[in-house]
N, C-alpha and C positions, 0 to 999 in steps of 0.2 A: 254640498257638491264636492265630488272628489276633481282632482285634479292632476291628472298625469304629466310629468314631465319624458319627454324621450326626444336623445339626439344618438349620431352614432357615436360608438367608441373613440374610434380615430382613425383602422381600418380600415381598407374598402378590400375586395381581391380586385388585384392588378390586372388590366387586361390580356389579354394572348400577345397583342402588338406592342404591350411596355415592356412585358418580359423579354420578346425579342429582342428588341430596341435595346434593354439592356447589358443581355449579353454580347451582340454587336459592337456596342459602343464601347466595353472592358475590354475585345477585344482588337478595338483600334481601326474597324469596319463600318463606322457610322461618325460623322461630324458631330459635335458637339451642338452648331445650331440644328442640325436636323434631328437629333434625340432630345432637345428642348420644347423644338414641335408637337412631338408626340408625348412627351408629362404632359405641355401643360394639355394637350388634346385628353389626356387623363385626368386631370384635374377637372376640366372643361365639363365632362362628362357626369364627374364624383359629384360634382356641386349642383349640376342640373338633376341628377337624380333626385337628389338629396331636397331640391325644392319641390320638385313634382310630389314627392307623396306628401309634401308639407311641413315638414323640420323648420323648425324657427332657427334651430343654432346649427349650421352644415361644420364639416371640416374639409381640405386638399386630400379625403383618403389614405393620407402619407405616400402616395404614391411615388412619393422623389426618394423613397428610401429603400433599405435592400430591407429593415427589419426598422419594427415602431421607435428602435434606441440606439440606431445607427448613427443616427445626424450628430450624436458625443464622438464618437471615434471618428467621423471623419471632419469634422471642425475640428479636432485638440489632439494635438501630437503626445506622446506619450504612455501610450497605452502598449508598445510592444506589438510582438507577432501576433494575430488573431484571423480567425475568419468568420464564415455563417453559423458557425459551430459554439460559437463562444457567446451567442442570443441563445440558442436554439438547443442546450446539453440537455439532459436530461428525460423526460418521456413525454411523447405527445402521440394524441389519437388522431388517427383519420378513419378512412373509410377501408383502408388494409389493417387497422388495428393500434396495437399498440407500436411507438415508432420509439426507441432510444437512442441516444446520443450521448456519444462521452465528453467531459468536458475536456475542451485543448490539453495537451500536457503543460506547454510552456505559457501557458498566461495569464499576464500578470502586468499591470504598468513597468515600464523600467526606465522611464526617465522622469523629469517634473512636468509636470502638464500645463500645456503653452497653445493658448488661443491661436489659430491660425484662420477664425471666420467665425460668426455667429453662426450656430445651429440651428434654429429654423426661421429666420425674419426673412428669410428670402422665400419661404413658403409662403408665410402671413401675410407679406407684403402682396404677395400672387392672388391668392384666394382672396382678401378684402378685395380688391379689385374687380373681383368676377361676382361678387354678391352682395344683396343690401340686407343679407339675414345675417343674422349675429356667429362672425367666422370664430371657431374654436382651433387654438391651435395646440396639440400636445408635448409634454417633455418628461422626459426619464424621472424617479424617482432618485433622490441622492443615492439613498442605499442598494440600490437594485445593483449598484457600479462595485459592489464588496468583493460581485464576481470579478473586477477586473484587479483584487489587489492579490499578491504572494508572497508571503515571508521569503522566500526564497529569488523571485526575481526583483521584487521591487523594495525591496528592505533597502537598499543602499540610498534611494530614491525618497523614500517614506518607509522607517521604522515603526510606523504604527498604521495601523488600519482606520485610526481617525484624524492623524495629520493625511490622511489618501482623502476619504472622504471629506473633510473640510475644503477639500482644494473643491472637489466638485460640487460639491454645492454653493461655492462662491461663484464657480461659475453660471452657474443655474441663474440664480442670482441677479449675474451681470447681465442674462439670456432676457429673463423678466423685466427686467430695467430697462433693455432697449426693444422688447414687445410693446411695454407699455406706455412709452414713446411714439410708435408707433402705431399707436389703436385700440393693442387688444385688452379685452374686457374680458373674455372668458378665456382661461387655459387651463389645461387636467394634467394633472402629475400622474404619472404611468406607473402598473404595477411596483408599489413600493413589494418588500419583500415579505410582508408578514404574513402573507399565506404559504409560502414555502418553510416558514420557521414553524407553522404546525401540522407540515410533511412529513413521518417520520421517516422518510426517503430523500428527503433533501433536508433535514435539520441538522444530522450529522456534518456534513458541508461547511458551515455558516459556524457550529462549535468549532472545526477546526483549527478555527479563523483567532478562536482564542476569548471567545464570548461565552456567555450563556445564555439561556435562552431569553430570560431579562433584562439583560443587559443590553442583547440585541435591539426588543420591543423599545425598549425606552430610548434609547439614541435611532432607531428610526422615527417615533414620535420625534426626538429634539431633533433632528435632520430637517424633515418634511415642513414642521414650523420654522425654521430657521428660513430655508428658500421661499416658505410665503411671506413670512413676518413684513410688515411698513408696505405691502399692497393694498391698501384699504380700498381702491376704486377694481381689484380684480376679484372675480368669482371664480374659485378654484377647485375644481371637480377632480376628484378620485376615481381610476381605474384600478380596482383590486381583485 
């Protein structure tokens, strides 16, 4: 007997009323309790889907997020000027085609990076509450954040690109440690970067950085183990 496993990714699309809600609220037009109404009414919804077709493991959609690796930048100071742009460079398909984006000019960390909140225990904590199926909660890959370092802005800050990533993956880390605290058994480490290293449209990028292509592969395996390492009670699922 075969036996299929399937949950969602982490995704959901947002609905028409969170998107509003969002831009309302950035622009200082909506209450802060009345745009928590409406997540968690998104969430509310994510997760009732999510048992209707029969998913053993649900997630919050990420609905509290602008992009799946958002909740790093805005928990942890540090990272410099940035926008939607700095998730989101390079090409993506929709239904008008082919869509490109360039990466920011200026970005790059430029100071050391400093907790200002857990990144997502305020979701976990949300979603275990609203369900008795086993809540999944996701987090960035260390290296996926390579995009956030630059010899040029964040050298003064971090001379290397693996004193940058060490920092984040100790915080990763410290993320894990107070999930696991709090409940969670299953979470997915989000696009680590190793399919963009055999793009040969984004490999260039990544050599710039001062790597090879080996070099890369290997210190993102020693990353990704590092942030799971001494979890023995978590099951840790890959989005690649």
């Amino acid at each position: 007997m075969i036996i299929a496993h399937a949950d969602v990714v982490g995704s959901l699309l947002r609905p028409p009323e969170l998107l509003a809600a969002q831009k309302q609220f950035a622009a200082g037009e909506m209450s802060s309790s009345r745009f928590k109404e409406i997540e968690d009414r998104a969430v509310d919804n994510a997760v009732t889907l999510q048992e209707k077709i029969g998913l053993a493991i649900v997630t919050d959609g990420e609905m509290r997020r602008q992009s799946f690796q958002s909740q790093m930048t805005a928990a942890i100071s540090g990272f410099g000027e940035f926008d939607l742009d700095a998730f989101l460079w390079g090409e993506w398909y929709d239904e008008q085609g082919v869509q490109r984006k360039r990466r920011p000019r200026r970005l790059g960390a430029v100071a050391r990076l400093k907790r200002l909140r857990y990144l997502s225990t305020h979701e976990f904590f949300y979603l275990k509450s609203k369900t008795k199926r086993i809540p999944k909660i996701t987090l960035p890959s260390p290296g996926l954040w390579a995009n956030f370092w630059s010899p040029k802005y964040s050298g003064a800050v971090y001379p290397t690109l693996e004193a940058f990533l060490a920092d984040i993956a100790a915080i990763l880390r410290e993320e894990i440690a107070e999930l696991v605290r709090l409940g969670a058994s299953y979470i997915q480490i989000d696009a680590p970067h190793y399919g963009l290293l055999l793009d040969p449209k984004t490999l260039p990028f990544y050599e710039k950085l001062g790597w090879n292509l080996d070099r890369w592969l290997s210190l993102g395996v020693e990353l990704d183990n590092t942030v799971m390492q001494g979890f023995s009670d978590v099951t840790f699922g890959f989005h690649i």
